[in-house]
Structure formats: structure tokens, C-alpha cells
C-alpha positions in Angstrom: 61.7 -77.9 -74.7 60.2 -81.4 -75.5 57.2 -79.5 -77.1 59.2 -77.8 -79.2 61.4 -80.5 -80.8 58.3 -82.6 -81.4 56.6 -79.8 -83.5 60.1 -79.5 -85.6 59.9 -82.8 -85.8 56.3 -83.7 -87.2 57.2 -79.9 -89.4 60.3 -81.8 -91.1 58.2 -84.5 -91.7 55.4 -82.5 -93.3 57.1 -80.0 -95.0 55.5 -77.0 -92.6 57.0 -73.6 -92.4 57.6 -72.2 -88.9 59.6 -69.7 -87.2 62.1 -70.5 -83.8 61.6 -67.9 -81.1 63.8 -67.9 -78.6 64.7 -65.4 -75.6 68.7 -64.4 -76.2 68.9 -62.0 -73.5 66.8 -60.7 -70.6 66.9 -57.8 -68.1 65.6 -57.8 -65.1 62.6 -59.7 -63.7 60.6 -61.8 -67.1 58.6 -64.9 -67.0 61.2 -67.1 -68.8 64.9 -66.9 -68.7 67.9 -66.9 -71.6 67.0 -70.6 -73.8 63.4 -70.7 -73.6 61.9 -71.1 -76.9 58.6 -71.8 -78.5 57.3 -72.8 -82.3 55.1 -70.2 -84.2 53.4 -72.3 -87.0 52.7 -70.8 -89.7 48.9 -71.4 -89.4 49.2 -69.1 -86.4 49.5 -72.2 -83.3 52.1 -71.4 -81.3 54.0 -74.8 -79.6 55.4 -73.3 -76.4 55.7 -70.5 -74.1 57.6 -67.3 -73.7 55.6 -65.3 -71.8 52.5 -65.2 -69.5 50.9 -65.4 -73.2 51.6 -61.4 -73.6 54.2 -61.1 -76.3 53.5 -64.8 -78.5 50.6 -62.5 -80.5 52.8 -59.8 -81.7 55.6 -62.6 -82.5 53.2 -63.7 -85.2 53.3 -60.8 -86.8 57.0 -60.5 -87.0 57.0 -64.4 -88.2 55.2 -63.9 -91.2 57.7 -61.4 -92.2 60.2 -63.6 -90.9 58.6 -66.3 -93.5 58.6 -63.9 -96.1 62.3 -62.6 -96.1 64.2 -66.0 -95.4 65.8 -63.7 -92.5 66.3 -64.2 -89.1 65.0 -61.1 -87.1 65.6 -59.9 -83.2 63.2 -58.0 -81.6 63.0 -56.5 -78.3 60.0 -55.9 -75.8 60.2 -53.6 -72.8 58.0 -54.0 -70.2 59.1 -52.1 -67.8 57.5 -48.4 -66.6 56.0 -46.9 -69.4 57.5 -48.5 -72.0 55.2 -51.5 -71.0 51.9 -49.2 -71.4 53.7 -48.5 -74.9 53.1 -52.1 -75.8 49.5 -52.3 -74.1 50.3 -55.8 -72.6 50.2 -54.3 -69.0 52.2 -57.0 -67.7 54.2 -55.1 -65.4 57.2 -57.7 -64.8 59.4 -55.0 -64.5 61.8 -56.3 -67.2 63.0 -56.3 -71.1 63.8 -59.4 -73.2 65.5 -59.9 -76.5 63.9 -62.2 -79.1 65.5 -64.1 -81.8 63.2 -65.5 -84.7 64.7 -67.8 -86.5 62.8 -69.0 -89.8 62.0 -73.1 -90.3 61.6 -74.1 -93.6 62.0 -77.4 -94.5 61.2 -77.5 -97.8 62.6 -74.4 -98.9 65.8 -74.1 -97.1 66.4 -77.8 -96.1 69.8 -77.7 -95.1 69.1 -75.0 -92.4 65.9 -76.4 -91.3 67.9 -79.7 -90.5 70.8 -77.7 -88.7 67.9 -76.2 -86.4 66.0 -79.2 -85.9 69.4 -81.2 -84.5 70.3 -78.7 -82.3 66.5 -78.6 -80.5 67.1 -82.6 -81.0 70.3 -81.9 -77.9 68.2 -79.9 -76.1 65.0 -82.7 -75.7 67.4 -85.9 -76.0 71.1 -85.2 -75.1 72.5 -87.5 -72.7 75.6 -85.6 -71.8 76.1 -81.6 -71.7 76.6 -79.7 -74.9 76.8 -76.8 -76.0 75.2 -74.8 -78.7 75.5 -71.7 -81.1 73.8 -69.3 -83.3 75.3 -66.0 -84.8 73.3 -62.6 -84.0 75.5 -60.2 -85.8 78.3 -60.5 -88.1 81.1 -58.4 -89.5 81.4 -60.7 -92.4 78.1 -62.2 -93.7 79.5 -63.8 -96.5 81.9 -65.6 -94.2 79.7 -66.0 -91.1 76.2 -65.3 -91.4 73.5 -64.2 -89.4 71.2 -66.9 -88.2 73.9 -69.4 -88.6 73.3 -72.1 -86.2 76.3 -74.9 -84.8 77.4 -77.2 -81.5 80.7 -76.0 -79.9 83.3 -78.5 -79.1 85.4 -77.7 -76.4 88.3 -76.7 -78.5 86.1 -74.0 -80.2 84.5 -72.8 -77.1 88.6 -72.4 -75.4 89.0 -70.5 -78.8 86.3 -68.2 -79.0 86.7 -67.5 -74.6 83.5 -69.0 -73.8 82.6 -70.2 -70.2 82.1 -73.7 -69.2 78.8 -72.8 -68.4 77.7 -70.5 -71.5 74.5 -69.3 -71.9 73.6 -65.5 -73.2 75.0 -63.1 -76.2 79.0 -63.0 -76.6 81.0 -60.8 -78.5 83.5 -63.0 -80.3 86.0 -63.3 -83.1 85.1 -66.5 -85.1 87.5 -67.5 -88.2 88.9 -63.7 -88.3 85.5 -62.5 -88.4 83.6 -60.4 -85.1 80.5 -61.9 -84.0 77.5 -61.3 -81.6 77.1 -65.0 -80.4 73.8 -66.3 -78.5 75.4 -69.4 -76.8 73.7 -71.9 -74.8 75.3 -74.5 -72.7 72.4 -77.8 -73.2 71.7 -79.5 -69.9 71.1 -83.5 -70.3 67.4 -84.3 -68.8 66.9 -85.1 -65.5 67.7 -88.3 -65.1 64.9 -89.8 -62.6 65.1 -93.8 -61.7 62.2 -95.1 -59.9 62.6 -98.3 -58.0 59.0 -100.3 -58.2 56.3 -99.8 -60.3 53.3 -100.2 -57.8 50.6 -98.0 -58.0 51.8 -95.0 -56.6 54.3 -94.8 -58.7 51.9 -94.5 -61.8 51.4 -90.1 -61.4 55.4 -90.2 -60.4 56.1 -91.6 -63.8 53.5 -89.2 -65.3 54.6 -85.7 -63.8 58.5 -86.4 -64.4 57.9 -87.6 -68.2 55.4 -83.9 -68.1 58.6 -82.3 -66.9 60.4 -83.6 -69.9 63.1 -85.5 -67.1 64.6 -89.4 -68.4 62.4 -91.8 -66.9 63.6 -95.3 -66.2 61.5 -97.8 -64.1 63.2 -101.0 -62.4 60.5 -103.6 -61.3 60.9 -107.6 -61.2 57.0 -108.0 -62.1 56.6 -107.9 -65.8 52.5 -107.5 -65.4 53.2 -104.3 -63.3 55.8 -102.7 -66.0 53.4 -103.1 -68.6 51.1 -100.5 -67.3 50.5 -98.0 -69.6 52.2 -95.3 -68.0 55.1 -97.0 -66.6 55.6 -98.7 -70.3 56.0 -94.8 -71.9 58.7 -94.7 -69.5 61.9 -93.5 -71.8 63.2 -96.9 -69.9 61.6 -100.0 -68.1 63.9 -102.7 -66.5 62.7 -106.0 -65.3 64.9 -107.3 -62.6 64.8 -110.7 -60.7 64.2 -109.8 -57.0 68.6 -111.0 -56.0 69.4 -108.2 -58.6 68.1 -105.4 -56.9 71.4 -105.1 -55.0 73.6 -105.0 -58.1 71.5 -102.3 -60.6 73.6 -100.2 -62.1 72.1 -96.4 -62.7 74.2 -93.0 -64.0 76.3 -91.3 -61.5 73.9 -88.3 -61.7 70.7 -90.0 -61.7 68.0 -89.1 -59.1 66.7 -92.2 -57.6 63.6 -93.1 -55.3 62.9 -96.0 -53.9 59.4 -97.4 -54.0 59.5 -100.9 -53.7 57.0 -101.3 -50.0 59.2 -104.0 -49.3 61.7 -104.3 -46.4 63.8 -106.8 -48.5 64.3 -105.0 -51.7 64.7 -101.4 -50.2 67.6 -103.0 -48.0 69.4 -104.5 -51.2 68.6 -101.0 -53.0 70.0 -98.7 -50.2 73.2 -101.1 -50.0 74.1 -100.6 -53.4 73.0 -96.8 -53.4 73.8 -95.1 -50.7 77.5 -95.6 -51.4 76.8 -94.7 -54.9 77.9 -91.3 -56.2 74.1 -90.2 -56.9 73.4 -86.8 -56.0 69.5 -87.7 -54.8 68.4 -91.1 -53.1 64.6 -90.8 -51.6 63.2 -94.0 -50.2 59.4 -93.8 -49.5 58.0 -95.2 -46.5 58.2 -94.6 -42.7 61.4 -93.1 -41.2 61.6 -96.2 -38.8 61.7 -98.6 -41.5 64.6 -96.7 -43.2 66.4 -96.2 -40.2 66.2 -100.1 -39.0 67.5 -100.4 -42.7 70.8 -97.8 -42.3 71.4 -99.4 -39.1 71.7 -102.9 -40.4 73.6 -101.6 -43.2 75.9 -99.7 -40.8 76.4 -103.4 -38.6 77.9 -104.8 -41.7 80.4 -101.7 -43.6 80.0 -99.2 -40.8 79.0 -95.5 -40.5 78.0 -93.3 -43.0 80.0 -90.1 -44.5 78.3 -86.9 -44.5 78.0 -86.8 -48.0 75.5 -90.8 -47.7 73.9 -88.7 -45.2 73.3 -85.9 -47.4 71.8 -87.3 -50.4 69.7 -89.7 -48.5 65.7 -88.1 -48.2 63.9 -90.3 -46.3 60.6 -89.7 -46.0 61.2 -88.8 -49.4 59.2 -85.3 -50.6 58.6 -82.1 -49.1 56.3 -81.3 -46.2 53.1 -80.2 -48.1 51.0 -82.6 -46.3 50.6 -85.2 -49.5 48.4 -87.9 -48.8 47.2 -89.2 -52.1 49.4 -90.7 -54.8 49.3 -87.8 -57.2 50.6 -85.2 -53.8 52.7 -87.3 -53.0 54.4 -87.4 -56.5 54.2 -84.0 -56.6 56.4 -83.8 -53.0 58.9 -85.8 -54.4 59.1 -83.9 -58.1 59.2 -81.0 -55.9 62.2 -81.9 -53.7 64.3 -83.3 -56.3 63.5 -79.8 -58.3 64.3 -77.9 -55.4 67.8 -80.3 -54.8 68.6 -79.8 -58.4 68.6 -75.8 -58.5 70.2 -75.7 -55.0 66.9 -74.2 -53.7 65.9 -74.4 -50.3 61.5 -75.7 -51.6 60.2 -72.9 -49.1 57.8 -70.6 -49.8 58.9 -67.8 -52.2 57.2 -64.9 -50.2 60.3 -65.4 -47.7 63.0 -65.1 -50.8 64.5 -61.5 -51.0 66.9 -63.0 -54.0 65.7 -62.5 -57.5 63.8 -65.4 -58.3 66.2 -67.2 -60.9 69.0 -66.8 -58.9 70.6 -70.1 -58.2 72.5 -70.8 -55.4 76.8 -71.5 -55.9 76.3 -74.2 -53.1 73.8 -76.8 -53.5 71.4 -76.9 -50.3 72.1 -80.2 -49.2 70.2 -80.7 -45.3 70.5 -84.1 -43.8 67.8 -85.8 -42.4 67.1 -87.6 -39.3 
């Protein structure tokens, strides 16, 4: 979604017509899910991805006319059976998706451009969960018109019956008039804090900020945090080493500890493990962590399931990293996999459909 927001961005700045598409609705099995989005320029680039590339050509067409009218346009694509050899794509993913196109002007229609551009603005930036509106089909468009586009407080979305959790078409009746509402509940990025700025936590840094999670790096060496890649960190924090047992970080930050020293990591994990984090992975051996719980455990005494649960130490999944960059990728991988609920095994054991998330998180505690 970063993407995205940074080509409306540099578009409001430059005056460049585009057109919004985004997936409203999906049956069955497609290669993105209700939200995804992507930015067809009017030059023909295309900022994003909807598909395995199958379905952003044809979306070009329908932009131009999008362009031309003003109007925002749905279209639909089948790709299931024989409907799929109707489009020639061949894809085979056994599914159909609706498609919103939603025209970005900024210098012709300013007003809506803006309204577009600050909702995508939520959806890279947002701190704290939001959610987000845009009319389909209207029984009054002189009243409530199609293409409209609007945040939903929590009053409105009690109003209009919407679930916490929103996120797919809704019919609805909106100031006396019935709508067809795409809503979209807006997640906050990941919020990933990274304890040390060594080496090894250089491709860490990288493949979260890839990810488009919040990056903040806590180090007392200044010459370390101004590394490149740790300083295009959304956050760098220099500590002294005594404050390493008093940081503060968000309640649902992800946090791994990488400092390679006994010291710190013991000052971190008092402070975090009774923290209500959901994710705390310290990297190093298993004996050094456990020497560490066990003098933590002489002085405030055991542990409660739930410390014992978030704690992943060895941090990362078992995929045999040895190298910075696996290793970063173990870790990415495991706080993915903790964050969906997912169990990180191989998917040719999962009989669920594949974006199926679980109602429990998998939490496993380690030894």
C-alpha cells in the first residue's frame, strides 16, 4: 500500500491523472484479497499489484475511459472454468473478483483527488485502526453519489450496522438514502522495534521497511545509528546503556532483541517480558536467554503463560538461516506468521483456504 500512496502523492504534486483500482469483492481462490489496490498512470505504468500481472492490461483500457468520463467504473473478471478461457489470461485461480476504478485527477477534480489521496494516506501512515468508505451504488446520486469516498467514525459505522472489523461491499441506508458500500477497516503498520543496530540488523531493518511495517531502532552508539539503512528507519532512538531497562515501546509493538550483549538483553527482557507486547524475540543462544529468565525469575519470580508465550527465543523460524539476510528473513517470517495466527509451516500441509485466518492466535511456547 506504501507504493501506492507515494504515486498519489508525487501525482498531487505534479498534477498527473491516474485511476485507483481496487479489489471490492472476491470469490473464491484470487491472488489478492478485498483492499488491495494499485495506481494505473495515465502514461500506462501501473504502481502496484492485483494480480499475478493477468488483469492490470485490460484495467488500462477501462482507465482511459475511466479518465474520459470523470466516472468511477466496476468491472468484474472471472477466472474460473471457462469463463477464464473467455478472458485468454489462463490463470486458472479458480476464482472471480470485483474491481472498482476510481478516477484521480488532481487538477481537474481537486477536491476528490484530495479526498482519495487522504484516505490511501491511513492506509500507508495510520497509527491507530480506521476505517474507510466509498459508495458503489446509490439510490440517490444527487444526495450520495457514486465514487464518493469518506472515514467512518464509530458513531456512523453503529449507524450504518457495520462490523468492528469491516472490510467488503454492504448494503446500507446512509442519510435516508440505500447504498452499496465498499468498506474497509485500515490496519496501523506493523509496528517492529529492533533493539541494537549492529550489523545484522542492517537487512532486518531493510525487509520490514520492504514490508511497509514502522521501523524504530534503539541503539546507545550514535556512529552505528547513522548507517544508512538503520537512519531510513521511520524511528532511530539513541539510548545511554542504564536506559535500556526503562524504554518505553507501544503496547502492540513487535520487538527483537539484538543487542549481543548479556547486560543489555538482561535490562531489555526485565522491562519486556512483563510488558503487554504481543511478540518479544531475543537473538542469540537459548542458554544465554535462559541464564537471563532465570535470573530474572530469582528476583520477581515465575513467569505467566502469557511471558512465556510471546517470548521467541532463538528468535525466527527453523529454515536453517545462517547469514544475516536468512536470518532476517526467519524473524520477518515468524512475526508474519504470529501476526496472522498462522502456524509458518509449509503450505502443502494446509487443507484451509489459504487466506483464512485463524480466530485464535497460534501462540507455542518455547523451551
Amino acid at each position: 500500500m506504501m507504493e501506492v500512496y507515494r504515486g498519489l502523492k508525487c501525482c498531487l504534486q505534479s498534477r498527473e491523472r491516474g485511476v485507483v483500482a481496487t479489489i471490492i469483492h472476491v470469490e473464491g481462490s484470487t491472488y489478492r484479497r478485498e483492499g488491495a489496490a494499485c495506481l494505473l498512470l495515465e502514461h500506462g505504468e501501473v504502481i502496484g499489484t492485483l494480480s499475478a500481472g493477468c488483469v492490470e492490461s485490460d484495467l488500462l483500457e477501462h482507465a482511459r475511459h475511466v479518465l474520459q468520463t470523470g466516472r468511477p467504473a466496476v468491472h468484474r473478471y472471472d477466472f474460473r472454468a471457462e469463463e477464464d478461457l473467455l478472458w485468454g489470461l489462463g490463470v486458472g485461480c479458480n476464482g472471480a473478483m470485483q474491481i472498482l476504478l476510481q478516477p484521480y485527477d488532481p487538477k481537474h477534480a481537486p477536491h476528490q483527488a484530495e479526498q482519495l489521496f487522504h484516505i490511501y494516506e491511513a492506509k500507508a501512515m495510520t497509527r491507530e485502526v480506521c476505517m474507510s468508505g466509498v459508495i458503489i451504488q446509490t439510490g440517490d446520486p444527487a444526495k450520495q453519489p457514486v465514487g464518493s469516498v469518506f472515514f467512518l467514525d464509530q458513531d456512523e459505522q453503529q449507524k450504518l450496522g457495520l462490523p468492528a472489523q469491516a472490510k467488503g461491499l454492504y448494503q446500507v441506508i446512509r442519510d435516508e438514502v440505500e447504498i452499496t458500500l465498499f468498506a474497509e477497516t485500515i490496519q496501523p503498520r506493523t509496528p517492529l522495534v529492533i533493539c541494537g543496530a549492529g550489523p545484522d540488523a542492517v537487512p532486518l531493518v531493510r525487509g520490514a521497511r520492504a514490508l511497509g511495517w514502522h521501523v524504530t531502532v534503539i541503539d546507545h552508539r550514535q556512529l552505528s545509528l547513522r548507517h544508512p539503512v538503520i537512519a531510513d528507519a521511520d524511528e532511530v532512538v539513541l539510548v545511554a546503556r542504564q536506559e535500556y531497562g526503562s524504554i518505553s515501546v507501544r503496547e502492540d509493538a513487535y520487538v527483537v532483541v539484538m543487542t549481543h550483549q548479556y547486560e543489555l538483553d538482561l535490562m531489555l527482557l526485565r522491562r519486556l517480558m512483563e510488558s503487554p507486547i504481543p511478540y518479544l524475540g531475543v537473538l542469540g543462544p537459548r542458554r544465554r536467554t535462559e541464564q537471563i529468565l532465570r535470573e530474572i525469575s530469582e528476583e520477581r519470580g515465575r513467569f505467566d503463560q502469557d511471558e512465556r508465550n510471546k517470548l521467541h527465543a532463538p528468535v525466527g523460524l527453523d529454515i536453517g538461516a545462517d547469514s544475516p539476510e536468512e536470518i532476517a528473513l526467519s524473524i520477518l517470517a515468524e512475526i508474519s506468521s504470529c501476526r496472522s495466527g498462522r502456524s509458518g509451516l509449509s503450505l502443502k500441509g494446509r487443507s484451509e483456504p489459504l487466506h483464512e485466518r485463524r480466530k485464535e492466535p497460534l501462540l507455542a511456547a518455547k523451551s
